[in-house]
N, C-alpha and C positions, 0 to 999 in steps of 0.2 A: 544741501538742499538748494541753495543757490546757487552753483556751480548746474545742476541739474536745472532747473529753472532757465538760464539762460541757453542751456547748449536746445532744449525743447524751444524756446521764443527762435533760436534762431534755426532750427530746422524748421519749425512752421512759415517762418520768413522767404524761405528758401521754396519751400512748395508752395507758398499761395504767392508768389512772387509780388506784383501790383495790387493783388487783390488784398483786401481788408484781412488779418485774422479772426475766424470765430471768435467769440464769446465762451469762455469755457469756467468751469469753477475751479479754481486750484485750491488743491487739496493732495496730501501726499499719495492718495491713491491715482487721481489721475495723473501728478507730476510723473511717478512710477512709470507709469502703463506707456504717456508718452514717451519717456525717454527710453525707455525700450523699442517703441517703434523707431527713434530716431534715429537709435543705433543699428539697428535691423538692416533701416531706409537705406543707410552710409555703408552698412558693409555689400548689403545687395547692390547699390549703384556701384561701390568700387569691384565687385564683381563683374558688374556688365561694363564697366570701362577698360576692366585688362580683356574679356571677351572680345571689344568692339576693335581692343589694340589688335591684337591677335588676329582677329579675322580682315581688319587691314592689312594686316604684315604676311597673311598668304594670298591676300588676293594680290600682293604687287608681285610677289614673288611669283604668282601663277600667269602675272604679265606679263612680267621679264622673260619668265619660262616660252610663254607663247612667241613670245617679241623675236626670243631665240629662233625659235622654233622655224618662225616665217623666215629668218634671216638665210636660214641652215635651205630651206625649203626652195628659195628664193636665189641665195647664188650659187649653190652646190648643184641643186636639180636644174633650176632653170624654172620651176613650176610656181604657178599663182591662181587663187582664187578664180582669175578670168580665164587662165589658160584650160582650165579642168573641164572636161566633160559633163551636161549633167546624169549620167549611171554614178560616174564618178563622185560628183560633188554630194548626189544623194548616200552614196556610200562611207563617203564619210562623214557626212552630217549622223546617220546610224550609229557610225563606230562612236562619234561621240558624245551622241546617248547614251548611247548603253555605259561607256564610262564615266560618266555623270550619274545615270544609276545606280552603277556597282559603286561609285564611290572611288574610284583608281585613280593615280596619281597623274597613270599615263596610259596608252592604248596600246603600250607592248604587252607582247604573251604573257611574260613573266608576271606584270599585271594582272591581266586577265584571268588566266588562270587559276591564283587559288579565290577570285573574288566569284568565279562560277562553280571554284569546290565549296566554298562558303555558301554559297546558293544551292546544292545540291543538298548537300549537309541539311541544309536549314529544311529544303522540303522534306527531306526523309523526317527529321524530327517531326514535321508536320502532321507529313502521312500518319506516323508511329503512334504519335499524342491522337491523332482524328478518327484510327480505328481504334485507340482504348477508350477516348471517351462514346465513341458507338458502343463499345463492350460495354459499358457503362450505363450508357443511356437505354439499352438491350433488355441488363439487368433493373434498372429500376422503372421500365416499363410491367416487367414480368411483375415486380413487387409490387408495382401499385394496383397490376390484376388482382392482386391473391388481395391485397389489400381491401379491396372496394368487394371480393368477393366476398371477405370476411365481416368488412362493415355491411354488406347486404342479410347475412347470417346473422351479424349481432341484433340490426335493427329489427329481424323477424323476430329473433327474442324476445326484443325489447315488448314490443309488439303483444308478443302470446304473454309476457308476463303483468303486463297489464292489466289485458283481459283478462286473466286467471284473476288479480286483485281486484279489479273490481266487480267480477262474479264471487270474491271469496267477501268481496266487504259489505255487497250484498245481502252473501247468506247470513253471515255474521249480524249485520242490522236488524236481520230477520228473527234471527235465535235470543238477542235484546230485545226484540218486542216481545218472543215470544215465551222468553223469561222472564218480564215484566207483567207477563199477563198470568203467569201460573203462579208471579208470586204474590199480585193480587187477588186471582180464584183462593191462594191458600191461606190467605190473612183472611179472605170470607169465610171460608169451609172453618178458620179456625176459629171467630170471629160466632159464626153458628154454632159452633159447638160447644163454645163457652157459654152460649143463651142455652141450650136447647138442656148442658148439664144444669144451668141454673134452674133450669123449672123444674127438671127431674127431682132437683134438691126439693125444689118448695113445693112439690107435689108428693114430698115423702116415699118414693119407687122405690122398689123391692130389689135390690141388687139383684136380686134370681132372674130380672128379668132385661136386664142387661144380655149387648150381645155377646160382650166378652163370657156372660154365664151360659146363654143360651151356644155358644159356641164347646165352652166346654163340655157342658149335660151332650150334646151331640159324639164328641170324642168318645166320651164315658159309654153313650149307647153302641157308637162302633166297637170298643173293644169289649163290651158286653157280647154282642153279636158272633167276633172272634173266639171267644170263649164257650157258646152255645156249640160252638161246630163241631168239637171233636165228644161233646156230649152226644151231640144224637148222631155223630156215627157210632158210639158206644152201645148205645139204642138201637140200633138198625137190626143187629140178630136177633131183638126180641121181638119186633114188630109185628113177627109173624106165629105168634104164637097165638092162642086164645084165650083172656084174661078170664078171670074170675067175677064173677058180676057185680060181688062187693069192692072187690079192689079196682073195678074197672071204674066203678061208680065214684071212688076216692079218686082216682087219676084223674077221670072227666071233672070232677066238682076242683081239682086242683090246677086241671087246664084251663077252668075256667078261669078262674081269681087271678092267674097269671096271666089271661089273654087281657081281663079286664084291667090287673094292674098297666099293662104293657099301653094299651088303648087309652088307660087314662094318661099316662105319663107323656104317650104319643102328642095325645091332645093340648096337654100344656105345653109341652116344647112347641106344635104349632101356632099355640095361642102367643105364647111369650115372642116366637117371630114375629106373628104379627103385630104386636104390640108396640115392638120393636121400629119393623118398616115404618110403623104410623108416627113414631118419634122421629125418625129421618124423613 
């Protein structure tokens, strides 16, 4: 801890040089965190000093090289800087762009040459990568048609299906009122009919005149009625004959009593309807 402690006090020393150091709280976590940048700081600087070596060490050697150069230029040719033309001088001020460019050591062919297949190279990858990502960019055009086609389809759903729900939440609200209100009319209607049997009771009424009876004595008359018919088709051959005057007299006094029973029985079942309706 104190070995760390001091290599951190003296790397802070070293970057704030004259200046004061912060104020910091020591604590194993920041002694930590420092000494890790310290060591970072030292190995990165000793990186950028063999870099700074390094690129000392070609630039002289690119001096020397030139130094040569001019020397070679200078008593072999006979040529200099001022002897040159300017087509000339602008010509080679080019060449030695473009070498500076490409990065070449030197402006002979052998140089040149693969640092312009190197450049060829590279554009065709260029080209290659430029029209796939067009293919690319082609196909997720096409998909974000289809896409936005499809979120226009969904959102019309969306849409109708709404509307559907809130016409369906409507009717439904409607069918709660409107089952609320029949199941009030039926608590009334039930509600009446428990008075309406209460008085029947303390009024001592005659079950026969009930409608459930009056209902019945009706069935009883239709299947009475049913039963008459294949009687007086059995009667039909004699109809035409001509009776007896005494037994015509016994028919007729026996059609009678039967008309009158029928009449009277008529009359009660009307009566007892009515009676009836007057209770409801």
């Amino acid at each position: 801890m104190c070995e760390k402690i001091q290599k951190v006090n003296s790397w802070l020393g070293a970057v704030f040089g004259d200046q004061p150091v912060p104020h910091f709280e020591v604590n194993t976590r920041t002694v930590d965190v420092l000494y890790q940048l310290a060591r970072s700081s030292e190995a990165r600087c000793g990186e950028a000093a063999l870099l700074t070596e390094d690129l000392k060490q070609k630039a002289s050697e690119y001096q020397s090289e030139g130094a040569h150069y001019r020397d070679v230029l200078l008593q072999g040719l006979g040529l200099s800087c001022a002897s040159l033309s300017k087509p000339a001088d602008d010509y080679l001020s080019a060449l030695v762009d473009t070498a500076m460019v490409l990065g070449v050591r030197d402006t002979s062919l052998g140089s040149f040459m693969p640092a312009m297949n190197h450049l060829t190279n590279s554009l065709l990858e260029e080209e290659k990568s430029n029209r796939r990502l067009e293919r690319e960019l082609v196909a997720l055009r096409n998909r974000l048609g289809a896409t936005m086609v499809l979120r226009s389809s969904l959102q019309e759903d969306i849409n109708k299906t709404v509307t559907s729900q809130s016409v369906e939440s409507a009717k439904a609200e409607e069918r709660m009122l409107n089952m609320d209100f029949v199941t009030a009319k039926a608590k009334e209607l039930s509600s009446r009919r428990e008075r309406a049997e209460a008085q029947l009771v303390s009024r001592n009424m005659d079950k026969s005149l009930t409608h459930q009876a009056i209902v019945q004595l009706s069935e009883e008359v239709a299947v009475l009625k049913q039963e008459i018919i294949p009687l007086k088709k059995k009667l039909e051959p004699y109809m035409d004959l001509s009776p007896s005057p005494s037994l015509a007299k016994v028919k007729i006094e026996e059609a009678k009593r039967e008309l009158m029973c029928f009449l009277d029985f008529q009359a009660v079942i009307s009566s007892q309807l009515e009676t009836n309706m007057d209770f409801k």
